[in-house]
C-alpha positions as CSV (number, residue, x, y, z in Angstrom):
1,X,-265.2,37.1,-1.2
2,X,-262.1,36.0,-3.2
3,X,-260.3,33.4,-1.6
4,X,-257.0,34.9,0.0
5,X,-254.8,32.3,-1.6
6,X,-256.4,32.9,-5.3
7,X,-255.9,36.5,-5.1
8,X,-252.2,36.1,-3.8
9,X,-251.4,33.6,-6.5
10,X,-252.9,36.1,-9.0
11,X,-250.6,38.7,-8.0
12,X,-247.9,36.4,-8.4
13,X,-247.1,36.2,-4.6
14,X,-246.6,32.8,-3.7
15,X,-243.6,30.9,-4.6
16,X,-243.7,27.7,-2.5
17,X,-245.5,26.1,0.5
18,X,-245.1,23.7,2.9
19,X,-249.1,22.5,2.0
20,X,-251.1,24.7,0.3
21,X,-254.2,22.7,0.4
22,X,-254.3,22.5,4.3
23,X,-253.3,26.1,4.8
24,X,-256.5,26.9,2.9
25,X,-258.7,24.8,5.4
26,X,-257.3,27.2,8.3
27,X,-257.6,30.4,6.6
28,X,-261.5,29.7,5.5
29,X,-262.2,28.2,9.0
30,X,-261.5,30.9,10.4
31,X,-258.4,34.1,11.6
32,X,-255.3,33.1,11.2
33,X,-252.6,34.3,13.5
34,X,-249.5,34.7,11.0
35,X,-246.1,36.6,11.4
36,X,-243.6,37.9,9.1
37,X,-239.7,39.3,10.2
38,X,-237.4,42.2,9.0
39,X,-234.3,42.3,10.7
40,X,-232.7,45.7,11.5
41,X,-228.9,45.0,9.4
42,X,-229.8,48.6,8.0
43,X,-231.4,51.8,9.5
44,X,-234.9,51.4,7.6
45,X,-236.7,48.9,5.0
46,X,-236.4,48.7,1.0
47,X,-238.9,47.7,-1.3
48,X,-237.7,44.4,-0.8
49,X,-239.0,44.4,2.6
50,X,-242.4,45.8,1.1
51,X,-243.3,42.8,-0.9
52,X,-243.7,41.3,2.6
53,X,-245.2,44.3,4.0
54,X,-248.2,44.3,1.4
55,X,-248.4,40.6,1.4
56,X,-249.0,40.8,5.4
57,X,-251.4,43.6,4.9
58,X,-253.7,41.8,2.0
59,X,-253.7,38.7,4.8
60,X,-255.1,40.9,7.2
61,X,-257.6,42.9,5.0
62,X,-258.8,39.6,4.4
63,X,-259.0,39.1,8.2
64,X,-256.3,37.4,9.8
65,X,-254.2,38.8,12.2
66,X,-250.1,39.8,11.1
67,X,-247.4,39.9,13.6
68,X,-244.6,42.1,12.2
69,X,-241.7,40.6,14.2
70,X,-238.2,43.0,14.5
71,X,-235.4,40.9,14.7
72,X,-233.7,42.5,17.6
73,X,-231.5,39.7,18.9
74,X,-231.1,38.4,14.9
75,X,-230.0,41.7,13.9
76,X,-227.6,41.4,16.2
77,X,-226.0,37.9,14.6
78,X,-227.1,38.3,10.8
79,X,-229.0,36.0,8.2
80,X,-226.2,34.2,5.8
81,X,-229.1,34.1,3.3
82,X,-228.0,35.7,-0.2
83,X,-224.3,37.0,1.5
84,X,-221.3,35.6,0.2
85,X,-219.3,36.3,3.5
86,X,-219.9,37.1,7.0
87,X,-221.6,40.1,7.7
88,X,-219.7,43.1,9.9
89,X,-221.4,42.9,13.2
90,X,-223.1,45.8,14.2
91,X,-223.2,47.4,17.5
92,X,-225.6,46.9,20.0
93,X,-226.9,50.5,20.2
94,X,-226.9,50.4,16.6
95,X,-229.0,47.5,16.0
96,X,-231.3,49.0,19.3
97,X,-231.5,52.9,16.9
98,X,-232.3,50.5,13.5
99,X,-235.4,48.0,16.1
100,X,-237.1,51.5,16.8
101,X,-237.4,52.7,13.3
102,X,-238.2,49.9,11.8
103,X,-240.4,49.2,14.0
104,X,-242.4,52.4,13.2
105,X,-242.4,51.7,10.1
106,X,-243.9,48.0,9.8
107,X,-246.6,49.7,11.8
108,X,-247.1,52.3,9.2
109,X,-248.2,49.2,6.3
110,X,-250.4,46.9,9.4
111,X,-253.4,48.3,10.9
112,X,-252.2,47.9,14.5
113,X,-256.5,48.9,15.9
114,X,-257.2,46.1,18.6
115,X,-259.5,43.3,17.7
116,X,-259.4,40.2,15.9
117,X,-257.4,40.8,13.1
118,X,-255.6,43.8,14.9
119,X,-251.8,43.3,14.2
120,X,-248.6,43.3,16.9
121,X,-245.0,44.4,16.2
122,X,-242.9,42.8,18.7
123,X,-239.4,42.3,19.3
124,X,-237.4,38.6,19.2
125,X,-234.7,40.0,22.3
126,X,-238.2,40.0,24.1
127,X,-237.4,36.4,24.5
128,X,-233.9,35.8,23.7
129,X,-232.1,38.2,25.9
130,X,-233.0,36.4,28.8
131,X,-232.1,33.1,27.5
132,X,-228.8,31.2,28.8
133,X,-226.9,28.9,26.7
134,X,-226.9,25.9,28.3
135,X,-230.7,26.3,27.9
136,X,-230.8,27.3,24.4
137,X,-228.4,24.6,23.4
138,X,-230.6,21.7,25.6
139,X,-234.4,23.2,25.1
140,X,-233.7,24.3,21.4
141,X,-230.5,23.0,19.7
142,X,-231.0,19.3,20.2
143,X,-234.4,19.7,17.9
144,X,-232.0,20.7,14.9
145,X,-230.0,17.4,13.4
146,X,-226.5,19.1,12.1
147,X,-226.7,17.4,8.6
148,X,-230.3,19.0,8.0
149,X,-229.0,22.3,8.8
150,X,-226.0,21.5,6.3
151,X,-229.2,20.8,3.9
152,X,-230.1,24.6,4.3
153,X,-229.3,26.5,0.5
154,X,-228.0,29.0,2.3
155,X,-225.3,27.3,4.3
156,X,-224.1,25.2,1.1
157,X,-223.3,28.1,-0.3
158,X,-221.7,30.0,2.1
159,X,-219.7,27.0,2.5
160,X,-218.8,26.5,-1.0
161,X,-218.2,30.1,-0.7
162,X,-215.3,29.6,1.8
163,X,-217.1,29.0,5.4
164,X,-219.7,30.2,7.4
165,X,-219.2,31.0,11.2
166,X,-220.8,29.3,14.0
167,X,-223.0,32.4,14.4
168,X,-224.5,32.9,11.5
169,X,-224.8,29.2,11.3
170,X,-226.9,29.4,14.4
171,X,-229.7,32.3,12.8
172,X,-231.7,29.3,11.2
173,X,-232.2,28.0,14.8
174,X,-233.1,31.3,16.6
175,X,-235.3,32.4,13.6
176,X,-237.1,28.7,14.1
177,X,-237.2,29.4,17.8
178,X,-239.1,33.1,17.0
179,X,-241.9,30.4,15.3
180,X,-242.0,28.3,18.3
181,X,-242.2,31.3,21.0
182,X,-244.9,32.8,18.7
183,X,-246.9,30.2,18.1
184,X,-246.8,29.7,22.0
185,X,-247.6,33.2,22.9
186,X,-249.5,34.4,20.5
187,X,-251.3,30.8,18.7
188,X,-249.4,32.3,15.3
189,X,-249.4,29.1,13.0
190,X,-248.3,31.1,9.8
191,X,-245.1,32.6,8.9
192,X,-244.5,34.4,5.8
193,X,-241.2,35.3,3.8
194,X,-239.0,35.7,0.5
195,X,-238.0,33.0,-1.4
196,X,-234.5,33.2,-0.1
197,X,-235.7,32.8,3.4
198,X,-237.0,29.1,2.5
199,X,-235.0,27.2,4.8
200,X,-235.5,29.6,8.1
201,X,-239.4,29.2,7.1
202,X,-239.1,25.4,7.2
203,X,-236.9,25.2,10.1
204,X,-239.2,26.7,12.1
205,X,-242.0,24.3,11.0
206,X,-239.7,21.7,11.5
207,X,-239.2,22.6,14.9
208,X,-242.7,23.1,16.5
209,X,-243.6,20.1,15.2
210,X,-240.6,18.3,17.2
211,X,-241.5,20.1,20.4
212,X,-245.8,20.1,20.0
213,X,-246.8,17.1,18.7
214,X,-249.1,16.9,16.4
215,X,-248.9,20.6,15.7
216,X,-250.5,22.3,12.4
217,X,-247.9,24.8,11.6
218,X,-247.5,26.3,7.7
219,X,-245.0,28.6,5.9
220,X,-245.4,30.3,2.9
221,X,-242.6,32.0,0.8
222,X,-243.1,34.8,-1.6
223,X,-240.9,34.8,-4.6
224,X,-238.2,37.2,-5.1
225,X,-239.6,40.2,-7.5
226,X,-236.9,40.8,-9.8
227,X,-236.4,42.8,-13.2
228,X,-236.5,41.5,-16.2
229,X,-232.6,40.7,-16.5
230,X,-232.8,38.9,-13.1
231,X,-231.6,41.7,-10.6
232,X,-233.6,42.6,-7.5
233,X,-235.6,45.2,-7.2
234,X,-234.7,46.0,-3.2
235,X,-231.1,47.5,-4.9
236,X,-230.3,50.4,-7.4
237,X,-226.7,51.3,-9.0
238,X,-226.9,54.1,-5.9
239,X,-227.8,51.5,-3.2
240,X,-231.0,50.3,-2.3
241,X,-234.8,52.0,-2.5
242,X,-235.4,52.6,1.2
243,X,-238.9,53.5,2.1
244,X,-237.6,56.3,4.8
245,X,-237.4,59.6,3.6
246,X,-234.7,60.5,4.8
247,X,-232.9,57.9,3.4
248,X,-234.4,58.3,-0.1
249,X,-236.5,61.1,-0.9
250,X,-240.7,60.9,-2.0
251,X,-239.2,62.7,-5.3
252,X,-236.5,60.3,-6.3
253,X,-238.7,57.4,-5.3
254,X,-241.7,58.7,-7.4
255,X,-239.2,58.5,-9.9
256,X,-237.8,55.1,-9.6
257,X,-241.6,53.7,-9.9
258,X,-242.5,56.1,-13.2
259,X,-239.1,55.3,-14.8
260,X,-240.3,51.5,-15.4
261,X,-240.3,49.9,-18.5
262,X,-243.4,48.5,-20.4
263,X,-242.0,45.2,-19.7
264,X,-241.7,45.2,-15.7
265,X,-245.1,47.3,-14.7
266,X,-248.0,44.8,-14.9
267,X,-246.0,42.5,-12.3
268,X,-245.0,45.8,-10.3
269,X,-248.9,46.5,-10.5
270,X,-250.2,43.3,-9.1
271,X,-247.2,43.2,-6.4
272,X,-247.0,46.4,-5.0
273,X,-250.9,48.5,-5.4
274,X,-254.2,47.3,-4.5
275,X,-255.6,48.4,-7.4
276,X,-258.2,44.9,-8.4
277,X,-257.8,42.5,-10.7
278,X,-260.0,44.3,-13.7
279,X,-258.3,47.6,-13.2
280,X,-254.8,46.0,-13.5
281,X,-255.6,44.1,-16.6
282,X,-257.1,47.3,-18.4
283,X,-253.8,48.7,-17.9
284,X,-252.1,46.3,-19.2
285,X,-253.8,46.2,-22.2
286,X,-253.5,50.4,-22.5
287,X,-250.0,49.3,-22.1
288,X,-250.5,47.6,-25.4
289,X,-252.5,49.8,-27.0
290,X,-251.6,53.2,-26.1
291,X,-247.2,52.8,-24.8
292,X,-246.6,56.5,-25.3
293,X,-249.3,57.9,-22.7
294,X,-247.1,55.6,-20.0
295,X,-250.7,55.3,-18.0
296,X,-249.7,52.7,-16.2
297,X,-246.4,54.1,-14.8
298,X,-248.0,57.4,-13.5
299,X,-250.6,55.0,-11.4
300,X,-248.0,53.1,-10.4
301,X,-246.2,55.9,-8.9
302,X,-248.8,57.9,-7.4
303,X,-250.3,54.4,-6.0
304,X,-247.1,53.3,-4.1
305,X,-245.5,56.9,-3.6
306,X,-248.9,57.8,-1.9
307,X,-248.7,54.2,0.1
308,X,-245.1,54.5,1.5
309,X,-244.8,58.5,1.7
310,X,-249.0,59.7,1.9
311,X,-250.7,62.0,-0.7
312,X,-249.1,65.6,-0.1
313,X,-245.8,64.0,-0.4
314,X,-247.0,62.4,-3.4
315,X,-248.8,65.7,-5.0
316,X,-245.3,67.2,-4.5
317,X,-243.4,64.7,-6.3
318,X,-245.8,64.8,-9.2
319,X,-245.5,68.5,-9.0
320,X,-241.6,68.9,-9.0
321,X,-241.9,66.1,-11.9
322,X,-243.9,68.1,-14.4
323,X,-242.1,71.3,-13.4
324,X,-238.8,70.0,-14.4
325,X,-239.8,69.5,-17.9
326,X,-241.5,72.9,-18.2
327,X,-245.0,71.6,-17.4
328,X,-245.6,73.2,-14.4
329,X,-243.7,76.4,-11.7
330,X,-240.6,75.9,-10.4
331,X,-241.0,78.8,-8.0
332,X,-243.8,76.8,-6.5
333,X,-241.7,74.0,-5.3
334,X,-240.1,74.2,-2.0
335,X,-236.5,74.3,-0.9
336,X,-236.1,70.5,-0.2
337,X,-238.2,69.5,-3.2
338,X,-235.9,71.6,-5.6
339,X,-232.6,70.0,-3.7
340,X,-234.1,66.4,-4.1
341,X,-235.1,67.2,-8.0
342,X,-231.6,68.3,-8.7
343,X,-230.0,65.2,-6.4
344,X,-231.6,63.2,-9.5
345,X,-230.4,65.0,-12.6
346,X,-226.8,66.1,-13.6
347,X,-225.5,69.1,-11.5
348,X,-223.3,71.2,-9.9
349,X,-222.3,73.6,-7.3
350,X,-220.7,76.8,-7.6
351,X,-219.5,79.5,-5.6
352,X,-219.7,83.2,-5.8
353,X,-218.6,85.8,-4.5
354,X,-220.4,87.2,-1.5
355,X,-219.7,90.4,-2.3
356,X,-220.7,91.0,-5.6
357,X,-224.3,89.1,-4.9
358,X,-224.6,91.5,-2.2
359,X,-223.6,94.8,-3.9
360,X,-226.3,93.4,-6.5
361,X,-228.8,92.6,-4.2
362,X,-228.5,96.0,-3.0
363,X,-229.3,97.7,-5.9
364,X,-232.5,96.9,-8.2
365,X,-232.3,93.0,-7.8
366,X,-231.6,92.6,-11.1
367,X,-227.6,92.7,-11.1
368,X,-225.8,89.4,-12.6
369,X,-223.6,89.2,-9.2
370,X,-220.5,87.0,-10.5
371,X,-223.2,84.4,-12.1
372,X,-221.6,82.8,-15.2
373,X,-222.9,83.0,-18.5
374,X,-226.0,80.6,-19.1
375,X,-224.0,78.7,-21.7
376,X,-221.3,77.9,-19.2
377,X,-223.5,76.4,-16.8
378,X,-224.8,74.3,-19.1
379,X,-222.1,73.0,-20.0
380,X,-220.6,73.3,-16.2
381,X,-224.4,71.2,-15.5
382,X,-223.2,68.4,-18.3
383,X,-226.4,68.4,-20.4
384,X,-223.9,69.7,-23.4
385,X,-220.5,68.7,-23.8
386,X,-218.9,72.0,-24.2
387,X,-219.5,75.4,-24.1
388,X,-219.8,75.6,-27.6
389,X,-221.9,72.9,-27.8
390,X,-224.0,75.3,-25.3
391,X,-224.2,78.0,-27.3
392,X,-225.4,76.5,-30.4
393,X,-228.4,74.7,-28.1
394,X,-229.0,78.4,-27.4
395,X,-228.6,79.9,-31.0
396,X,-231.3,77.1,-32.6
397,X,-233.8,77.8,-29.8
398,X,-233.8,74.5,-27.8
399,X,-232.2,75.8,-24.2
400,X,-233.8,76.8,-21.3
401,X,-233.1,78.5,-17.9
402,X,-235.9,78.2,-15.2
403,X,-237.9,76.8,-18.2
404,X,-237.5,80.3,-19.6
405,X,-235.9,80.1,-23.1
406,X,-232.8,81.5,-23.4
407,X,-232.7,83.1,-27.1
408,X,-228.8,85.2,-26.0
409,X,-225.9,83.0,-26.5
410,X,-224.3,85.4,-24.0
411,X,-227.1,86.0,-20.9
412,X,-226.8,85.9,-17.5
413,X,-228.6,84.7,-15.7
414,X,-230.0,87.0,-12.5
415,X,-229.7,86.6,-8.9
416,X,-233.3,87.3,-8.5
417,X,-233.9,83.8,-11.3
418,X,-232.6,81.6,-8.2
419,X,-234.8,79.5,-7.4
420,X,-235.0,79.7,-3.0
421,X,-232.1,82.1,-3.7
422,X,-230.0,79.1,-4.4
423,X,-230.8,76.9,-8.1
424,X,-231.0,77.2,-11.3
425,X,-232.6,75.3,-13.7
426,X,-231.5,74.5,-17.2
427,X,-232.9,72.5,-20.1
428,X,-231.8,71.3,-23.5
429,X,-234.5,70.2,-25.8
430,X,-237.4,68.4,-24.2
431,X,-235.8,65.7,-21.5
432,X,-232.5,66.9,-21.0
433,X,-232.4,68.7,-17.5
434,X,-230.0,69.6,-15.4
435,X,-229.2,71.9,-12.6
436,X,-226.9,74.6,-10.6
437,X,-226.6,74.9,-7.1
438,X,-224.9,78.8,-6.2
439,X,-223.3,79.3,-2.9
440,X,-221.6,82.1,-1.8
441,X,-217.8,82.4,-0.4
């Protein structure tokens, strides 16, 4: 079997650790306990958060045992890691909603079966709630010298940023204190995280070694998987890409993993699918060889769409994908498909009156009912600039409505062409989609 280590360095997953060497000697003697934390400062995860996810789950496929820990007492305070100012304290019912979902969903990526390598998701207010601050500050705070925790990346910067506050100064010594109660209750001598979570990894180290003598303890830090120009992938221009659907529909996130460039997909492949080493590297070389047929990206998004959202959700996103561009029915697709396809594309919404739709739905069927001309919703839609512009896309043959072409410069479109007896389609050229949403007054 492939050493766990190998195969995570492979798939470019380890950034730093405290000692490499002697974390291999645990993991081949024998499971590992290890943990990993996502703190609920949002209502679910991001692909950021999914890096660790998969890295936990590789660990325990190669049979060691995760703990996927929800920060419910450090959601409450917040991690100054990567923030340039203090974050807006939530409240605590807030934070309590975001521990339960998040919760269900770490326990979506671990295989929670009991046994040896069966994984836990627990809760840090488990052991912090009940905690005083006199004890706190006398068991725990006297491990952590102040000018070490100055040290910490994170805190330099906040302070060159213009301060940090005593709370979020104090996250490095409750995360290290997670490690500690862990390791404890649980013989966890692993804990896993990004790159910028460095100095909360260490601290923790640090401080079961102060307190149990003698005490083999690791961390291990994943790198921060970035695009090519150096952004992170956990963020879009729109916000992040959550993993919950209703945050961020299967559709829209099929589309953010097909939409990748050449350039970023044999590092998405190796991060984010368990496809193996020889598949992966025959992609990339189809990459090379073959850049039109985009191989690569449809596996990609099929892989993680069916990992985060499961394989109807998938089928449908693939389906509403090929229907768009006149490749497959978009009667087929159902009403909250259609709404998240045209979410993605240019559109509109326009109201009729309900009046006329009715008097037309009451004859044949086939009545316009106050629709505008096609050409005006295209224009109305913004895949032309004008009207005009509309009508000559028409005239030379290259626009489409319901991937119907549209031959009249002057047709209507039907009521009975609404799609779930609310969208329209439309389509200039080959790629250039976008859509109509008709309401009635």
């Amino acid at each position: 079997m492939t050493d766990i280590l190998d195969e995570l360095s492979w798939r470019g997953l380890i950034a730093v650790s405290t000692d490499l060497d002697d974390l291999r000697k645990e993991l081949v003697s024998g499971p590992v306990t290890f943990y990993g934390g996502f703190d609920p400062t949002a209502p679910g995860l991001h692909i950021g958060n999914l890096v660790l996810l998969l890295t936990m789950r590789r660990l325990q496929l190669a049979g060691h045992r995760p703990i996927g820990l929800v920060g419910g007492a450090t959601g409450l305070i917040g991690d100054p890691s990567g923030k340039s100012a203090e974050r807006t304290l939530n409240p605590r019912e807030v934070v309590a909603g975001w521990v339960d979902r998040i919760r269900a969903e770490v326990g979506r990526f671990l295989d929670l079966t009991p046994g040896p390598a069966g994984a836990l998701v627990v809760s840090n207010l488990d052991w912090t709630e009940s905690l005083s601050a006199l004890e706190f500050l006398r068991d725990i705070g006297k491990h952590f010298p102040v000018s070490q925790m100055l040290g910490r990346e994170a805190v330099k910067a906040r302070l060159a940023a213009g301060g940090i506050s005593y709370t979020e100064f104090s996250y490095q010594i409750l995360q290290a204190f997670d490690f500690l109660e862990l390791r404890r209750r649980h013989d966890c001598v692993l804990q896993i995280g990004g790159m910028d979570q460095w100095g909360n990894l260490v601290a923790g180290v640090d401080l079961i070694r102060r307190v149990i003598r003698n005490e083999s303890v690791h961390a291990l830090a994943t790198p921060l998987i970035t695009r090519p120009d150096g952004t992170k992938y956990g963020k879009t221009e729109g916000g992040a890409v959550w993993l919950s659907p209703d945050l961020m529909s299967p559709y829209a996130f099929y589309q953010f993993w097909v939409n990748r460039t050449d350039a970023e997909v044999p590092g998405l492949l190796r991060v984010f699918t368990f496809r193996s080493r020889n598949e992966i590297e025959e992609l990339e070389r189809g990459i090379t060889a073959r850049p039109a047929a985009r191989t690569a990206q449809r596996l990609l998004a099929d892989d993680v769409t069916t990992l985060v959202h499961g394989p109807e959700e998938c089928a449908r996103a693939v389906a509403a994908s090929r229907a768009l561009f006149g490749q497959g029915d978009l009667r087929a697709l159902d009403e909250r498909t259609l709404a998240a396809v045209l979410a993605e594309v240019p559109s509109a919404v326009i109201s009729i009156g309900r009046a006329a739709a009715d008097a037309a739905v009451g004859g044949d069927g086939a009545g316009q009912g106050g629709l505008p001309k096609v050409a005006d919703l295209m224009a109305v839609a913004g895949i032309t600039e004008s009207k005009s512009a509309a009508r000559r896309a028409i005239a030379q043959g290259g626009a489409y409505l319901n991937n119907a072409k549209v031959s009249d410069p002057d047709a209507v479109p039907r009521l009975s062409d609404l799609l779930r007896g609310r969208y329209l389609v439309l389509r200039r050229g080959k790629r250039t989609v976008g859509g109509v949403e008709i309401t009635r007054d």
